[in-house]
N, C-alpha and C positions, 0 to 999 in steps of 0.2 A: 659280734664280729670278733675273729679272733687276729689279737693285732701283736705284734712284735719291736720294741724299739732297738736300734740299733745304731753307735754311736761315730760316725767317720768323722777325717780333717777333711774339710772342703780345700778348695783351692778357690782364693781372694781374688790370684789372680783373671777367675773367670767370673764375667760380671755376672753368668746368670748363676753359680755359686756363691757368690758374694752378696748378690740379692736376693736369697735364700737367707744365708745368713742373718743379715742383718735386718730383715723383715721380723725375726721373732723377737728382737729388739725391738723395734719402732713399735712393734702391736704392743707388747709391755708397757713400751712409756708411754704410748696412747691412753690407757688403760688406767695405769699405777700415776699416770704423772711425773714420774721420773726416769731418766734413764737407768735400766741396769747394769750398764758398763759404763765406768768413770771416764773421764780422759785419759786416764794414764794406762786403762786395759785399752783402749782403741788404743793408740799412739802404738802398743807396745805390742797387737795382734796386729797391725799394721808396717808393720816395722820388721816383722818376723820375731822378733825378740818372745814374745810368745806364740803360744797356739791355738789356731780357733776350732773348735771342735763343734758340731752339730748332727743333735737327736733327731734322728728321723722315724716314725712308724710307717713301715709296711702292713699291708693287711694279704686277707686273701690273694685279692687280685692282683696283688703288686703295686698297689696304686701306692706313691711312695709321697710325706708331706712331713716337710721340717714341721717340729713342735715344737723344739728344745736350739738353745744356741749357748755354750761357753767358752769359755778363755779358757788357759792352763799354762803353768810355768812358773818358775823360780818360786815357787812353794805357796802358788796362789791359785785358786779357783774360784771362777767368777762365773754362774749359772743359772740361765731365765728358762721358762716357760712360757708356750705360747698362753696367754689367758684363757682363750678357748678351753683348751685342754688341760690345766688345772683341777687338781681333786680328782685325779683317775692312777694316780700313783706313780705316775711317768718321774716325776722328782727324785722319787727314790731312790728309784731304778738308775735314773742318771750318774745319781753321786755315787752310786754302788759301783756303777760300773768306771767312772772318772778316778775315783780315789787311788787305786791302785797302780794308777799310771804316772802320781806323784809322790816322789820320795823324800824321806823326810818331814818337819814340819811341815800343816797346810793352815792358811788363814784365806777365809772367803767373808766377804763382804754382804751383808743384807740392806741392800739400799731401799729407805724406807721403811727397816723394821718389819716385813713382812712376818705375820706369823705362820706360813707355811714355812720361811725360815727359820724360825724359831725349832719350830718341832723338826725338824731334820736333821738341824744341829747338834740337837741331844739325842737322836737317833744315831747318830754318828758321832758320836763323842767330841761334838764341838764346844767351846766354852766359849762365853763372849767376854771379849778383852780390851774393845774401845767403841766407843758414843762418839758419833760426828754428828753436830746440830747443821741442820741449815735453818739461819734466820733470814728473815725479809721485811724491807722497810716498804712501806708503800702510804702515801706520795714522798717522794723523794723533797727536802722539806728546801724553801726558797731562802737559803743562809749560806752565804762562801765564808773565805778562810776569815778574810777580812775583820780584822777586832776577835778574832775566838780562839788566836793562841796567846798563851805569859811571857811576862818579858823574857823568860829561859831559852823560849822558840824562838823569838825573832830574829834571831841570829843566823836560823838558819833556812837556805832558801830552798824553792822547788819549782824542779822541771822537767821539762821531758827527757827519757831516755835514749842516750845517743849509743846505738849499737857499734859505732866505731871504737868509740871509746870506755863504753860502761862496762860490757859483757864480763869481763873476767875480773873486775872489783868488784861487782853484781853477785857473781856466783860465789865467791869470797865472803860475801856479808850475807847472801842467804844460807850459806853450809854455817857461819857463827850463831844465825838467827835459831835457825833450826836443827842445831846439833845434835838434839835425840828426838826429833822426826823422825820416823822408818821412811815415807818418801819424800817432803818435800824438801829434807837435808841434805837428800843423796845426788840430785840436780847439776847436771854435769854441762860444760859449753855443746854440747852436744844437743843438750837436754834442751837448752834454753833455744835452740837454734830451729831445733824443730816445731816451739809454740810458735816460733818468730816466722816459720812459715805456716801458719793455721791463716786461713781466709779472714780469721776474727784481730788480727792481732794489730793493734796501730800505735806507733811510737811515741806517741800525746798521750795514750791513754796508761802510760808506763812512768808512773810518777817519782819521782829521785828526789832523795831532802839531802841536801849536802851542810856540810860548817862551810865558814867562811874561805876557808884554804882550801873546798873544793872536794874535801872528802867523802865518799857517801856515809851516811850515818841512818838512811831507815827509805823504807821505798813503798808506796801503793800498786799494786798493777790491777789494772782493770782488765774485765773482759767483757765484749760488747758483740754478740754474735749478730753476725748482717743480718739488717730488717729487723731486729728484736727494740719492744721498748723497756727491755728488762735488762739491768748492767750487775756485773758482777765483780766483788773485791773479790779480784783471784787467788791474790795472796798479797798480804800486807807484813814487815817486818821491819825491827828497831833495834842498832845495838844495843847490847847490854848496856855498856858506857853511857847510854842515853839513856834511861830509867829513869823516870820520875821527873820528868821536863814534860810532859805533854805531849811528845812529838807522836806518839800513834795518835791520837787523838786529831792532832792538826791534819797529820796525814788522813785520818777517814772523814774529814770535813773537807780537805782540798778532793780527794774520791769523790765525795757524793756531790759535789759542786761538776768533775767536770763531768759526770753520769746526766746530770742536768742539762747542761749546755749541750750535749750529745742526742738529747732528744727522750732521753730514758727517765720512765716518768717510777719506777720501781728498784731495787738494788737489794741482792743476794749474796749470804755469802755463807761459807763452810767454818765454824772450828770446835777444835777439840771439847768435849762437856767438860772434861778437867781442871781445863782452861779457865780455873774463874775469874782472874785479873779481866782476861781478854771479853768472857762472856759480857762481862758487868756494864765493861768499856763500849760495847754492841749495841746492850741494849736499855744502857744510857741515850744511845742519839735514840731510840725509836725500834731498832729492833726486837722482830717478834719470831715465836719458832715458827716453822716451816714442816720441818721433813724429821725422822732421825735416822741414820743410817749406825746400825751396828757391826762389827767388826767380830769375825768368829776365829780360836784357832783351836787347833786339833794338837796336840804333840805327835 
C-alpha cells in the first residue's frame, strides 16, 4: 500500500480533534508505561502557548488515521508514535518535516530513553544533554516525622499551604531554589495558579516548613492524581541558607507520611542524575530507579 504522511495543527478546540490527538498519546503510555508529554508540554499545548501538531497517513483510499502526535514551540519538540506503527520510518519523516518549522536552538525530550530516540537524535544532529531519573519507593514505609529530625529542625514547623498568603514568597523561594533550573526556576504566579487548578491539586498536600518568625525556608509538594494509590514529590526545595540542618530530609519524611495517610501505598519522583546530594538523600529512605528520561539538543 502506498501510504503518504502528512503533518497538520488540529484544532483542540474540537473534541473530535482533540481525541484524535491525544489518543496517540494514551496508546504510547499504554504501551511504553509512561507518558510522552510531561505536564508542562500538556499545560502549555493546552494553553496555546504551544502547538500541537499531528501525523496523519493517507493511503490510497483516503482513508486518513493519526499515527503520530507533537508539541512544538519555544525551541522545544516533543514527538510520539503510535506503537502500532513503529519501525516503518514514520519517525523520521516526522522530525524531517517538524524541524524546519523551529528556529533556532531545538531540545526534545526522550521519555524513558527510548532507543528509537536514540537513533534519530544522531540522525538529526541531537546531542544528549540531561538524565532525569524517576525513582520509586514501594511500600511506602510506616514512620512519620516524629523523632526523625536534629535538634537544628526542630525549630522549624510544617503545614499546609495557604494560597491567600503563601503564593508570591512561594514562588520567591522556588526561583532561589531553582535558579539554574531551565523549567522549574522559571515558575511564575501564573504558573503556580494554573497546577492550583489541575483536578489533582489539594492544599494539605502542599507542604510549607517555616522558622519560627513564620518565614518559609523549604516546601514539599505533593501530587496525588484522583483514584490513584501512587503519590508523587512533585517538587521538593530548601534554601540555601538552610544546608546542612536536615530539613530536606525532614521534609521527604513529613511527604511520605502524608502519601500514607492519603491512601497511597507507593511514591515517585523526578530528579536531576547530576543531582548527587539529592539522588543519595532519595535513596537513602528506599528509593529505587524507575524510568530515565533523557533530554536532547540540537544547536
Amino acid at each position: 500500500m502506498s501510504d503518504s504522511l502528512r503533518l497538520s495543527v488540529p484544532d483542540l478546540s474540537s473534541s473530535e480533534e482533540a481525541a484524535e490527538f491525544y489518543r496517540v498519546a494514551d496508546a504510547a503510555r499504554d504501551v511504553d508505561g509512561y507518558d510522552p508529554f510531561n505536564e508542562q508540554s500538556r499545560l502549555d499545548v493546552a494553553s496555546g502557548r504551544r502547538t500541537p501538531v499531528v501525523a496523519t497517513v493517507w493511503s490510497l483510499d483516503e482513508h486518513a488515521r493519526a499515527i503520530g502526535a507533537a508539541i512544538i514551540g519555544h525551541g522545544e519538540l516533543d514527538l510520539v508514535i503510535d506503537p502500532i506503527f513503529r519501525g516503518k520510518g514514520f519517525g523520521g519523516v516526522a522530525v524531517s518535516g517538524l524541524l524546519p518549522t523551529i528556529q533556532g536552538e531545538v531540545a526534545a525530550w526522550s521519555h524513558g530513553d527510548h532507543p528509537a530516540a536514540r537513533i534519530l537524535a544522531t540522525r538529526h544532529g541531537f546531542e544528549a544533554v540531561r538524565t532525569l531519573l524517576q525513582l520509586r519507593l514501594s511500600p511506602i514505609p510506616d514512620a512519620g516525622v516524629s523523632g526523625s529530625s536534629d535538634a537544628s529542625t526542630r525549630s522549624a514547623t510544617i503545614d499546609a499551604f495557604d494560597s491567600s498568603t503563601d503564593a508570591a514568597e512561594w514562588v520567591a523561594l522556588n526561583a532561589r531554589v531553582f535558579a539554574g533550573h531551565p523549567e522549574q526556576g522559571t515558575i511564575t504566579g501564573n504558573d503556580l495558579r494554573e497546577r492550583m487548578a489541575e483536578s489533582w491539586f489539594h492544599a494539605g498536600d502542599f507542604l510549607i516548613a517555616r522558622e519560627a518568625s513564620g518565614t518559609m525556608i523549604g516546601y514539599n509538594w505533593l501530587k496525588i492524581e484522583p483514584g490513584a494509590d501512587e503519590g508523587e514529590i512533585y517538587v521538593i526545595g530548601v534554601d540555601a541558607s538552610q544546608a546542612g540542618r536536615g530539613l530536606g530530609r525532614t521534609l521527604m519524611r513529613a511527604g511520605l507520611e502524608r502519601l500514607r495517610e492519603r491512601g497511597c501505598s507507593a511514591a515517585t519522583l523526578y530528579v536531576e542524575a547530576d543531582n548527587i546530594a539529592a539522588v543519595h538523600l532519595y535513596r537513602s529512605l528506599g528509593f529505587a530507579d524507575r524510568t530515565v528520561d533523557v533530554q536532547y539538543r540540537r544547536p
